[in-house]
C-alpha positions in Angstrom: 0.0 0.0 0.0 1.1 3.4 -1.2 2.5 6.0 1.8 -0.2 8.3 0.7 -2.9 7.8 -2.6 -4.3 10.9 -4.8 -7.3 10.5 -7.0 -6.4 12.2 -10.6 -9.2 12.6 -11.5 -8.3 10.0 -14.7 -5.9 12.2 -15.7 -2.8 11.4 -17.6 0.2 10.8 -15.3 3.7 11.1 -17.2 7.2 11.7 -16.2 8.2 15.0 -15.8 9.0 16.8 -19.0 13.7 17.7 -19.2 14.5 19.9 -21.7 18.3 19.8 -22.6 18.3 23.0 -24.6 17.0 26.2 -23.1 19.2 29.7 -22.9 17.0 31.5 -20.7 13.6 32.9 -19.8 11.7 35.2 -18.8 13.6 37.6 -19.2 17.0 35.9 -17.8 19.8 35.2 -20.5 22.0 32.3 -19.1 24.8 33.5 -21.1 25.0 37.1 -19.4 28.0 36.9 -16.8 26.1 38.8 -13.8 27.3 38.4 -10.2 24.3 36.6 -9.1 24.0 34.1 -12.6 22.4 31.8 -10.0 19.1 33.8 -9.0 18.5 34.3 -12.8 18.9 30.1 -13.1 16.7 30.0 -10.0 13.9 31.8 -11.4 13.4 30.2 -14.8 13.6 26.6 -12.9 10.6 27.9 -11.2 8.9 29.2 -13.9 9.2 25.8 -15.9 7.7 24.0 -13.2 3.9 25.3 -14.5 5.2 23.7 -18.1 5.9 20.5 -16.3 9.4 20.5 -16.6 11.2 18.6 -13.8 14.9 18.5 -15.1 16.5 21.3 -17.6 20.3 21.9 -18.8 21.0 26.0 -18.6 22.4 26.9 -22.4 25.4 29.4 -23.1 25.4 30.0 -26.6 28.6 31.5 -28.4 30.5 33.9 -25.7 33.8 35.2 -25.1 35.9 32.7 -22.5 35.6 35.3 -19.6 31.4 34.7 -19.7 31.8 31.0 -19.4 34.8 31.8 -16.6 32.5 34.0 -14.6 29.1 32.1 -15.4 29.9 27.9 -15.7 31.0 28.1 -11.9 27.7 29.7 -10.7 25.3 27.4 -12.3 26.0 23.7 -10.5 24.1 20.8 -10.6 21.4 21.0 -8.7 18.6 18.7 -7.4 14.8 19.9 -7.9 12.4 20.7 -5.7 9.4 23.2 -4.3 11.8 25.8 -5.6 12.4 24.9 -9.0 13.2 22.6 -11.7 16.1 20.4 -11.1 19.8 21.7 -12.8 21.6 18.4 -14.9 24.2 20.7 -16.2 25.2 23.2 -18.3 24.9 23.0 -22.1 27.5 24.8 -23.8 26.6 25.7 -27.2 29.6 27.0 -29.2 32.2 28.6 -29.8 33.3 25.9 -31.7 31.1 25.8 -34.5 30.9 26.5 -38.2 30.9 30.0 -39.6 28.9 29.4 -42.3 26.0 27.8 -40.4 26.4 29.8 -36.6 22.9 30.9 -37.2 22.2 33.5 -34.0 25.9 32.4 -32.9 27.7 36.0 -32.9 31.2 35.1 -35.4 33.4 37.5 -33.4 33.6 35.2 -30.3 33.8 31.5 -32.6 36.5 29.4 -32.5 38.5 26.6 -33.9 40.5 23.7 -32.2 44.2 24.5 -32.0 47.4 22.2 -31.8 46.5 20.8 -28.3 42.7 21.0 -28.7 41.8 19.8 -25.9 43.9 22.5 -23.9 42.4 24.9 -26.1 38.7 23.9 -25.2 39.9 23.8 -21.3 41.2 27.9 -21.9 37.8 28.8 -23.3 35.4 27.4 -20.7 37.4 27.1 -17.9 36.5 24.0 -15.4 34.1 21.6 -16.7 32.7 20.5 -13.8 28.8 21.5 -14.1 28.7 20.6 -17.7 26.8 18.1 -19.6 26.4 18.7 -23.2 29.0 20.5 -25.9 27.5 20.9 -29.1 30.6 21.5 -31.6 31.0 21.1 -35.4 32.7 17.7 -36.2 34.3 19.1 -39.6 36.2 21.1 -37.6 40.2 20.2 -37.4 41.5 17.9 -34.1 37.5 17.5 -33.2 37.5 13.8 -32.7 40.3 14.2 -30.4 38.2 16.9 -28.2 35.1 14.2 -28.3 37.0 11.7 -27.2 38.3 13.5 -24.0 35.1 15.1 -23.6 33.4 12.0 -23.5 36.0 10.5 -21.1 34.7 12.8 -18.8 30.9 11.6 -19.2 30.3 15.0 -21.0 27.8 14.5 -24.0 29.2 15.9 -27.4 26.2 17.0 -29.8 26.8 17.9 -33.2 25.6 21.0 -34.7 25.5 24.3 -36.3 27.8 22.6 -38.8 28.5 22.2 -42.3 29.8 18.2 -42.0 28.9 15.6 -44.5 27.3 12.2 -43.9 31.1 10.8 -43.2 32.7 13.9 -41.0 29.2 13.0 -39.0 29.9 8.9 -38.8 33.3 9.6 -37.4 32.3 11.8 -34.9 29.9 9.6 -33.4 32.4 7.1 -34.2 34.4 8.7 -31.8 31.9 9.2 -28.8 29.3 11.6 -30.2 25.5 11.0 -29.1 23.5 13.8 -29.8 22.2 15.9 -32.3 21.6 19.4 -31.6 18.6 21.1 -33.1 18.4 18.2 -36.7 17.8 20.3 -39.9 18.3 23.7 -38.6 21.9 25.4 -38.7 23.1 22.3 -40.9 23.8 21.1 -44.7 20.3 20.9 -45.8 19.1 16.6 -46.8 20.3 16.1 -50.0 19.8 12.5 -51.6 23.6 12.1 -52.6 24.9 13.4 -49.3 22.6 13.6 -46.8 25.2 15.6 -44.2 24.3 15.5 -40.4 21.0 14.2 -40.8 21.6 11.3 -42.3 22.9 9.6 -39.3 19.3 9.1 -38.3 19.4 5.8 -40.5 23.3 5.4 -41.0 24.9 1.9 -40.8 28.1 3.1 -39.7 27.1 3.4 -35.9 28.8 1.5 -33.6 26.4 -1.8 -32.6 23.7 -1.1 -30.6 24.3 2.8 -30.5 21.5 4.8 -30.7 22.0 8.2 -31.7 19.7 11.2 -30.5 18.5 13.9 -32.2 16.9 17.2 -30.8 13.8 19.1 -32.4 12.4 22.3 -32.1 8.9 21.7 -32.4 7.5 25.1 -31.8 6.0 25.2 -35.6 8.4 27.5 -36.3 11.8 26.3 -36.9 10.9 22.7 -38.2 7.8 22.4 -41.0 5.4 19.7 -39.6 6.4 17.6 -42.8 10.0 17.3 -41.4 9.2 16.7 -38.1 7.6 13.5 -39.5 10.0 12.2 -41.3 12.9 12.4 -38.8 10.2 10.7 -36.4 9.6 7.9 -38.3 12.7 7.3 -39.8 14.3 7.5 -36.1 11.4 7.4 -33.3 13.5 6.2 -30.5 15.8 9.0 -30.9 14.1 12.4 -30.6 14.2 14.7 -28.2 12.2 17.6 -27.8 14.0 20.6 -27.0 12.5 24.6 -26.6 15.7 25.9 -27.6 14.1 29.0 -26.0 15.5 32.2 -25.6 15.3 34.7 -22.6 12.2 36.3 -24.4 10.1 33.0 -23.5 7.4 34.5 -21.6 7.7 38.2 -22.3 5.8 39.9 -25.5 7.0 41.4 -28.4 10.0 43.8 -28.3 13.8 43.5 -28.1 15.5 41.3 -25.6 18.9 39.8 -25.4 21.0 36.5 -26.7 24.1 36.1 -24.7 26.3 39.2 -26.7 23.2 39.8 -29.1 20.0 41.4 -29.4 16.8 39.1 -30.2 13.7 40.9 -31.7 10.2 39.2 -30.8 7.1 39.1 -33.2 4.2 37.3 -31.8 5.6 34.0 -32.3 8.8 34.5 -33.9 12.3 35.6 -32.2 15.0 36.8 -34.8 18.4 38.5 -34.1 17.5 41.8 -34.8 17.6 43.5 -37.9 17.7 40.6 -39.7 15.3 37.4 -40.0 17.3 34.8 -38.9 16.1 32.8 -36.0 17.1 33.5 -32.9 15.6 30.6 -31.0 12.7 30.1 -29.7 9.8 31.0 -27.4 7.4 28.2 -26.9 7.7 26.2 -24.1 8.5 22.3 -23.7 3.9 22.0 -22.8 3.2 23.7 -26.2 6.2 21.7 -28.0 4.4 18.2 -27.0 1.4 19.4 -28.4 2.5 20.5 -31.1 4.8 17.7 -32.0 1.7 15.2 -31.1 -0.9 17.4 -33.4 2.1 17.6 -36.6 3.3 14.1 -36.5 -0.2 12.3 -35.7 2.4 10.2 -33.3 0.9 8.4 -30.0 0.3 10.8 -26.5 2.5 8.4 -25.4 5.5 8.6 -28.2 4.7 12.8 -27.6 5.7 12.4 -23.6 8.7 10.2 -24.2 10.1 12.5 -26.9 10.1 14.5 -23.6 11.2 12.7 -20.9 12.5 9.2 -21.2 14.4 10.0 -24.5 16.3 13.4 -22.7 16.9 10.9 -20.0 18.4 8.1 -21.9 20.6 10.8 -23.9 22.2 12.0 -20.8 22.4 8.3 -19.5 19.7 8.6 -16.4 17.0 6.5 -17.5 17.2 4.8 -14.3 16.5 7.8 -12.4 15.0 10.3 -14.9 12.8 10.2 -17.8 10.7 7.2 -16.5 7.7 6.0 -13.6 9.5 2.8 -13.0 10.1 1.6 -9.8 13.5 2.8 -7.9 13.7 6.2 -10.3 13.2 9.7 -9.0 9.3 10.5 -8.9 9.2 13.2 -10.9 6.2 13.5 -12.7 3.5 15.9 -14.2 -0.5 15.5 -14.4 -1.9 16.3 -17.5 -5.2 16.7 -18.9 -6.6 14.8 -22.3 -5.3 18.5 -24.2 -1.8 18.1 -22.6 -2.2 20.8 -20.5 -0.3 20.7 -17.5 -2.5 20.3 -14.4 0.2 19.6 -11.9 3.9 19.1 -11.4 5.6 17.0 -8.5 9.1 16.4 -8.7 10.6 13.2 -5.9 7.1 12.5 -5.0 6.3 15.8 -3.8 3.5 18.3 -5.4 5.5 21.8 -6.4 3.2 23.5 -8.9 -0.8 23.1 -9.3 -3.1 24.7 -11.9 -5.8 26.9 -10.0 -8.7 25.3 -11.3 -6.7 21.3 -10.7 -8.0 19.6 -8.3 -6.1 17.7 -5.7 
């Protein structure tokens, strides 16, 4: 017999939602190097907790090494809780990425891997103690050497904002790569005679039994509907839904900042400003679900792993995160035949309720 038993009302019960790629929020930019960083990563996690996410990764886009020096060490990891979403670690996005495809990535502050690469990545960041994920671009020179000592250290390496072909993209993952960041956008366009980075959704030059993971942006902004299907069914097991959201998610139209950049909001778009490239996004991980469930026509229940088990199993915590089984973290969020979040509870305990949900 359970310790204590709710009636939900038959509502849906799911683990809580962890989004892997999120660079602020309401009005906080992760990548700004403040003296209190920590406040502003304080507030978003308990903002995401009334869009049911449990677990998120803070993202620093492109940035000069002084912000990560200043802002890495004041975002650790980070249990959840009545206060807020739990912390897995930071996502560093950049600098070492491609030029041509750097998308809202400022090109003053990229970089490229220099005779002793992995020196050279330590210089930049600083510590890399409270990180998770690097996203880098495999075509760059001495990469596969940084991948592999990245991934010696448990770190996740994510390939993106990239020009790589098909075989640059095997190596890589190859050499330890397990993630995709943000499939079709800031990357060689699918072409049938080289299909670049995304064509490692149904490569058979994977290591045996290695899944690779790819993250979407399903906000119906950055991926057409008809894309989102086809990576799902060529690949179902591996996508994960990510907000990629910017530090305008919440707020309305007007200008607001991207780590060293300006972002420009109308209604539903964010571009840098002055210009119409996109500049992330502002949906949040509730509205990607629904999205993602209403574009793809998958199951409610292939929508809720897209955001939870398959973050979890990316980041190797499916035994803790990502899951309802027994011995893993109870971290889970009520939801209502729409989707909409009717409550949140994160190790067993209730820490955000819709007004009109019930008990």
């Amino acid at each position: 017999m359970a310790d204590e038993q709710r009636d939900c009302g038959g509502r849906i019960l799911a683990p809580g939602f962890i989004d892997v790629q999120i660079n602020g929020g309401f009005g906080v930019d992760f990548s700004k190097a403040t003296e209190d960083v920590g406040s502003g990563v304080a507030l978003v996690a308990r903002r995401l907790l009334s869009h049911g996410v449990t677990s998120f990764c803070p993202t620093l886009v492109t940035s000069p090494p002084e912000v990560y020096h200043k802002v890495l060490p004041q975002i650790p990891v980070k249990n959840g809780g009545p206060h807020g979403a739990g912390v897995l670690g930071v996502h560093l996005e950049g600098p070492f990425i491609s030029r041509e495809k750097r998308g809202a990535h400022p090109e003053a502050y990229l970089r490229s891997f220099e005779a002793n690469a992995f020196h050279d990545v330590l210089a930049t960041y600083g510590p890399l103690d409270n990180v998770c994920i690097v996203t880098l671009a495999p075509e760059l020179a001495r990469s596969h050497e940084v991948i592999q000592a990245l991934t010696a250290q448990g770190i996740r390496v994510s390939l993106g904002h990239s020009v790589a072909d098909l075989q640059a993209a095997e190596v890589a993952v190859q050499s330890g790569a397990t993630f995709i960041t943000h499939l079709f956008n800031a990357m060689l366009p699918f072409h049938h005679r080289d299909p670049g980075i995304v064509g490692l959704l149904t490569s058979d030059q994977l290591p045996p039994g290695h899944c690779i993971f790819y993250g979407m942006i399903a906000d119906g902004i950055h991926t057409n509907p008809a894309a989102l299907r086809i990576a799902h069914r060529a690949h179902p097991q591996g996508l994960v839904l990510v907000t990629d959201a910017v530090p305008a998610l919440g707020l309305g139209n007007g200008r607001h900042t991207l780590g060293q950049q300006e972002v420009e909001v109308d209604g539903l778009i964010a571009y840098i400003a002055g210009t119409k490239t996109l500049g992330g996004s502002i949906a949040p991980m509730d509205v990607c679900v629904r999205h993602f469930l209403q574009a793809t026509g998958c199951s409610v229940e292939s929508a809720l792993e897209a955001a939870s088990l398959h973050p979890a199993q990316m980041l190797g915590l499916e035994k803790t995160k990502g899951s309802l089984d027994f011995g893993a973290d109870a971290d889970f969020v009520v939801l209502n035949d729409t989707l909409h979040v009717q409550a949140t509870y994160i190790s067993g305990e209730l820490v955000w309720q819709a007004e009109e949900a019930g008990p």
